[in-house]
C-alpha positions as CSV (number, residue, x, y, z in Angstrom):
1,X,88.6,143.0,119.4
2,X,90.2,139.6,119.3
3,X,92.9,138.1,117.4
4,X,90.8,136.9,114.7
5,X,90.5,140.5,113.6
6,X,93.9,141.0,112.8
7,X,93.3,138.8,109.2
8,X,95.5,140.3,107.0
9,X,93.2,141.6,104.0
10,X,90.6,143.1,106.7
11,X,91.2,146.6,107.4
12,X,91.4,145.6,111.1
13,X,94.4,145.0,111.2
14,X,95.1,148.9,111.3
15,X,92.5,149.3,113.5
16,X,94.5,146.7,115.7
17,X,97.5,148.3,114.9
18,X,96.7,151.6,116.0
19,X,95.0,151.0,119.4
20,X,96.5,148.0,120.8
21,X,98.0,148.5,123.9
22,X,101.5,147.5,124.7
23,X,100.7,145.1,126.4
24,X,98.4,143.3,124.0
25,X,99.8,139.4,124.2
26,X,97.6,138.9,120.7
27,X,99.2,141.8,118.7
28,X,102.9,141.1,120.6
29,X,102.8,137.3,119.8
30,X,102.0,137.9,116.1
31,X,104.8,140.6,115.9
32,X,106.5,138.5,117.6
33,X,105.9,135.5,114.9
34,X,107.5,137.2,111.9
35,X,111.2,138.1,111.1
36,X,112.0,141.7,111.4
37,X,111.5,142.8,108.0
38,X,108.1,141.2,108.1
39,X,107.7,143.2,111.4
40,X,108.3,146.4,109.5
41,X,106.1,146.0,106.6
42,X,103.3,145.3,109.3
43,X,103.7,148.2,111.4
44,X,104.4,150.6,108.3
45,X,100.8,149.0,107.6
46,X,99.2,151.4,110.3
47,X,101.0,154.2,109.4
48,X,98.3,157.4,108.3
49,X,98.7,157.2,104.4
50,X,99.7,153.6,103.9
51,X,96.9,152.1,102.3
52,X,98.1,148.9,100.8
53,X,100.2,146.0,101.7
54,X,102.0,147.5,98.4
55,X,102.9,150.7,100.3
56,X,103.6,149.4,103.7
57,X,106.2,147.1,102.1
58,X,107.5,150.2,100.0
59,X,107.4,152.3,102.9
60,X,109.5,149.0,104.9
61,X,112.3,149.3,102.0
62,X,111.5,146.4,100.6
63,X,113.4,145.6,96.8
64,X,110.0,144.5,95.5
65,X,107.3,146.0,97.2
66,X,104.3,144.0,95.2
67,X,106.1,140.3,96.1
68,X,106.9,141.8,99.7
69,X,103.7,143.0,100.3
70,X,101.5,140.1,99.4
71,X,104.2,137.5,101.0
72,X,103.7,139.6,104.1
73,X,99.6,139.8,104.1
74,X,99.7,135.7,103.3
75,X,101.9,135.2,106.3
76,X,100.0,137.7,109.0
77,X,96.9,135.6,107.5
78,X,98.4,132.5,108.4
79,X,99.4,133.3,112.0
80,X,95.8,135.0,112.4
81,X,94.3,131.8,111.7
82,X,96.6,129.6,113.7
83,X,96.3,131.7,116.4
84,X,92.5,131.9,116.5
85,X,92.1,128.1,115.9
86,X,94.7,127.4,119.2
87,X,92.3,130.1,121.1
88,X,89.0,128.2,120.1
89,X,91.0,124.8,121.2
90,X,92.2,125.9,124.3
91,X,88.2,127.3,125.2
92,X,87.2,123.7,124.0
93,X,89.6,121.8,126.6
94,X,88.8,124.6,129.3
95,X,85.1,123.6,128.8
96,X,86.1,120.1,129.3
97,X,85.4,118.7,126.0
98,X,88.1,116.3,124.6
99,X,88.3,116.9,120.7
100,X,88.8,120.0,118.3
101,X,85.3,121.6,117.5
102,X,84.1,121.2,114.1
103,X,83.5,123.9,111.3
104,X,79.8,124.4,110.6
105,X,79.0,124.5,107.4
């Protein structure tokens, strides 16, 4: 599983959730990304039950769970993609190539 799994509207990220490791530097950094209330709403996310970003921000305590929810799911999405377009850069430069690979279309 890499990082690029953890895209917020996949169900992967409760996969993710549920048997990362501790020591999982993907998962951690992404937690480690959002503020704390963000952090709850992710991990009620993997919680048996919690199907929707919806309930995991409900089962957070968040005042508007709907708003919460889907601000949450766009921001894990963000960081997913971030993260998995540093990885892909860093792999380019450790191959020794000098510029940012291109999407194919």
């Amino acid at each position: 599983m890499n990082l690029y799994d953890l895209i917020a509207s996949s169900p992967d990220l409760r996969i993710a959730a549920e048997t990362a490791r501790a020591d999982d530097a993907r998962l951690s950094a992404l937690l480690r990304a959002l503020p704390p209330a963000d952090r709850r709403v992710v991990l009620a996310w993997s919680r048996p039950g919690v199907a929707t970003w919806t309930d995991a921000a409900w089962y957070a305590g968040a005042a508007d769970p709907a708003a919460t929810g889907e601000q949450v799911r766009r921001r894990v999405r963000r960081l997913v993609l971030e993260q998995h377009r540093r990885s892909r850069l860093r792999q380019f430069e450790a191959d020794g190539r000098n510029s940012e690979p291109r999407e194919l279309s």
